[in-house]
N, C-alpha and C positions, 0 to 999 in steps of 0.2 A: 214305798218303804218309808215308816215316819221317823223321823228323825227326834233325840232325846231334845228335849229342851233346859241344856245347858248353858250354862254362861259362857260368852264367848271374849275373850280376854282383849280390852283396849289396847288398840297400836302403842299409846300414850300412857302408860303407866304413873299414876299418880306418885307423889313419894309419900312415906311410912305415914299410915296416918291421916289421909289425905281420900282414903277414896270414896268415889261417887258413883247413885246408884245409877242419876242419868246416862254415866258412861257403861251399861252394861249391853251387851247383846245376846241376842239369843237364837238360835235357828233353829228355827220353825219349818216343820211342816203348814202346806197350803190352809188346813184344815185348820190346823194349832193357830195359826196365825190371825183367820177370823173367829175363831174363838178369845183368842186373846183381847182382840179388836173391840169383841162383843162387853166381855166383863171390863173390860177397863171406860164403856161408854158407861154401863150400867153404875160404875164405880163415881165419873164423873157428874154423873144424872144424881145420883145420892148424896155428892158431897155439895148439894145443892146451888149449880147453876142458876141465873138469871131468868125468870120467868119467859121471856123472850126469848132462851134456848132451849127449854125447855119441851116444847112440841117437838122440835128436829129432835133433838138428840133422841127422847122417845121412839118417834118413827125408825133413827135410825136403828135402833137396837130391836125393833120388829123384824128390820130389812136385812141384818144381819144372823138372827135367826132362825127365815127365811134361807138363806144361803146354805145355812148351819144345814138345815132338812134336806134341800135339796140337792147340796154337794157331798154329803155321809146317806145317803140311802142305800138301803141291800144289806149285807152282812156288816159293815159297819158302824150303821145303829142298829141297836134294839126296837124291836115295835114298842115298847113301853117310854125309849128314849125319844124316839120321835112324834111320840104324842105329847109325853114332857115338854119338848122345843116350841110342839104344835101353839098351846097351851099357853107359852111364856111368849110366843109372840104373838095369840089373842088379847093378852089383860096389855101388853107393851104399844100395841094399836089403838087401844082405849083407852090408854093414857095416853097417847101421841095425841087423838079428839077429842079430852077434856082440855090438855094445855093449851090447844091449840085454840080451842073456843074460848079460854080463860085471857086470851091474847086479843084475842080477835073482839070480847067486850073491854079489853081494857080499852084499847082503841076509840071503838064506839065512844065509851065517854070521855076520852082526852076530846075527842071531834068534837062532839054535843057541848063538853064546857069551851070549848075554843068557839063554836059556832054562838051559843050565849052570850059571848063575854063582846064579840064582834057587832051584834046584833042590839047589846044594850048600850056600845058605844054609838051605835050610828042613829040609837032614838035619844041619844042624853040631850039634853036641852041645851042647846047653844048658847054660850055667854057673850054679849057681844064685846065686852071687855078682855076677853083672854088676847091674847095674843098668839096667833098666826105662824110665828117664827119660832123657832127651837131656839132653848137659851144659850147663851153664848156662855163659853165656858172657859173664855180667856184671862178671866179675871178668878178663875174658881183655886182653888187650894189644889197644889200638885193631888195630893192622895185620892180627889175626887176625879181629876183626868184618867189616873187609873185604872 
């Protein structure tokens, strides 16, 4: 039986003026609840995370409409709705292996320029005048210890 998705009234009652959305809840049916799950990664996915989150969160919202299909089958969805979900979690899979390889070159060249920069230091021509020992910094101005 689903249950309405109503607000459900904080223990803690803000005073006049005062209230917040964080404090609300809601009960949810099982179904409501990964849907919920669903749009609100969708929501976070758009209001544009960090490149680096961006594959997961992707995946996940495949993985949740996945669930979406396979836990509302039968009279529940429509054959039209479950190729809709079908659908939106193909192009969300495709996105989850674009970012995901978008991540995976950024990588590649943080390594290649960390490997160059390693590699041009160990042929720099040695000076025989430098010095050996890291500078002492007891004598430096507070603001540079910092």
């Amino acid at each position: 039986m689903p249950q309405d998705a109503t607000p459900h009234p904080h223990p803690h009652p803000h005073p006049a003026g005062q209230a917040s959305n964080q404090d609300e809840e809601y009960l949810l049916s099982e179904h409501e609840a990964v849907l919920a799950a669903t749009l609100a990664l969708m929501t976070g996915f758009a209001h544009g995370c960090c490149p680096a989150h961006k594959g997961p969160m992707a995946a996940k919202v495949a993985d949740q409409l996945s669930a979406l299909v396979n836990s509302l089958q039968g009279p529940q969805l429509s054959c039209d709705m479950q190729a809709l979900l079908l659908r939106l979690r193909t192009r969300w899979t495709a996105c989850a292996a674009h970012y995901a390889e978008q991540h995976m070159d950024s990588l590649r060249r943080q390594l290649h320029s960390q490997a160059e920069a390693a590699t041009a230091a160990a042929l720099a021509p040695h000076h025989p005048h430098a010095s050996h020992t890291p500078e002492t910094l007891w004598h430096a101005p507070l603001e540079t210890l910092q």
